[in-house]
C-alpha positions in Angstrom: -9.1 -3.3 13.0 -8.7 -4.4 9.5 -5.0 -5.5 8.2 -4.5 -6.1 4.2 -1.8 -6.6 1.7 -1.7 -5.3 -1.3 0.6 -6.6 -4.6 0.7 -4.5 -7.4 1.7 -5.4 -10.8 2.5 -3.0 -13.8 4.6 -0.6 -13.7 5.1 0.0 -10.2 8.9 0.1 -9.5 11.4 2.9 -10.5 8.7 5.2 -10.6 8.3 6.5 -6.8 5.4 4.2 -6.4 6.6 3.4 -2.8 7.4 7.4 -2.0 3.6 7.9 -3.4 1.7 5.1 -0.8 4.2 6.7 2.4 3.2 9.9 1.2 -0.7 9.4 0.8 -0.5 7.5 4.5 -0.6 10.5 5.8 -3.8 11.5 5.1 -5.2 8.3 6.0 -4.8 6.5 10.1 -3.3 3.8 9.1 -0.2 2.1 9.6 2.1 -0.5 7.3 4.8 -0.9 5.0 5.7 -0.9 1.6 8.4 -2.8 -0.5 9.5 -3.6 -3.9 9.6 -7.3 -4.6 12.1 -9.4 -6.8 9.6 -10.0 -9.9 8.4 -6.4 -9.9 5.2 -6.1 -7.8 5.0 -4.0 -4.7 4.0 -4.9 -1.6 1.5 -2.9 0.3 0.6 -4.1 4.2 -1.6 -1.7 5.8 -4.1 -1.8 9.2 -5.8 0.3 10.4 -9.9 1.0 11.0 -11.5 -0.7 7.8 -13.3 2.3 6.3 -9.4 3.9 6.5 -7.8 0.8 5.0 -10.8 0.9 2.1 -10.2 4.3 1.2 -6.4 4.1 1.5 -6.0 0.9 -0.9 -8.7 3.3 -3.3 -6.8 6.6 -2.9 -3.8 4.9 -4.2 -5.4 2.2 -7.1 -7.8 4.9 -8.2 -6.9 8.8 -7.7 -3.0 8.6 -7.0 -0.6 10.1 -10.0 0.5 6.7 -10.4 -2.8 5.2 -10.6 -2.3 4.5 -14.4 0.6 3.0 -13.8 -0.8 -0.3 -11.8 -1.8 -3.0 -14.3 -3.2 -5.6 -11.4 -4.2 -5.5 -7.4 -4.4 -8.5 -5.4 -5.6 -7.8 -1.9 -5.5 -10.4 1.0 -6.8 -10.1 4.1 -3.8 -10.9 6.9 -3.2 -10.6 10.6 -2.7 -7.6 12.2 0.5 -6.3 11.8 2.3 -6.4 15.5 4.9 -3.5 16.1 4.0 -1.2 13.6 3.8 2.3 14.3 3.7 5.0 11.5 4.3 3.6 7.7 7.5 2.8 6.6 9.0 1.9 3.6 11.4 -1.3 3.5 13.3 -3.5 1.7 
C-alpha cells in the first residue's frame, strides 16, 4: 500500500481541477482527497496499490483535460491515510 500527496501549482483552482481528480478516481482503486489550499495549489492525498497510485498521479499530471493547466507537482510520500473509504473532495 503506497499513500502520496500531491500539490499542484498553476492554474489549478476555479477550473474544476478537484471535480476532474474525483472523477478520474474512478477508474483507478484508490482512495484520498482533494482540496484547494489558501495560496492556490491543490492538494492531492491518494493510497492505494503503488502501480494504481503511479498511474493515478500520471493520468491526471499528464493525459487529464487540465493537464496543461498544472504549472508544478510536488509529490511526498505520507502515511496511510486511516478512515478513508472512496475519494472525496474537501475543504
Amino acid at each position: 500500500m503506497t499513500a502520496r500527496r500531491v500539490i499542484f501549482d498553476g492554474r489549478v483552482q476555479g477550473v474544476g481541477f478537484r471535480y476532474t481528480c474525483k472523477d478520474l478516481a474512478k477508474g483507478f482503486e484508490v482512495v484520498g482527497t482533494v482540496r484547494n489550499l489558501p495560496e492556490g495549489t491543490v492538494e492531492l492525498e491518494v493510497m492505494g496499490e503503488t502501480e494504481e497510485v503511479e498511474d493515478f498521479i500520471k493520468e491526471i499530471a499528464e493525459e487529464s483535460a487540465l493537464a496543461h493547466n498544472i504549472k508544478g507537482m510536488f509529490v511526498t510520500n505520507i502515511s496511510p491515510l486511516d478512515g478513508v473509504k472512496g475519494f472525496s473532495i474537501v475543504s
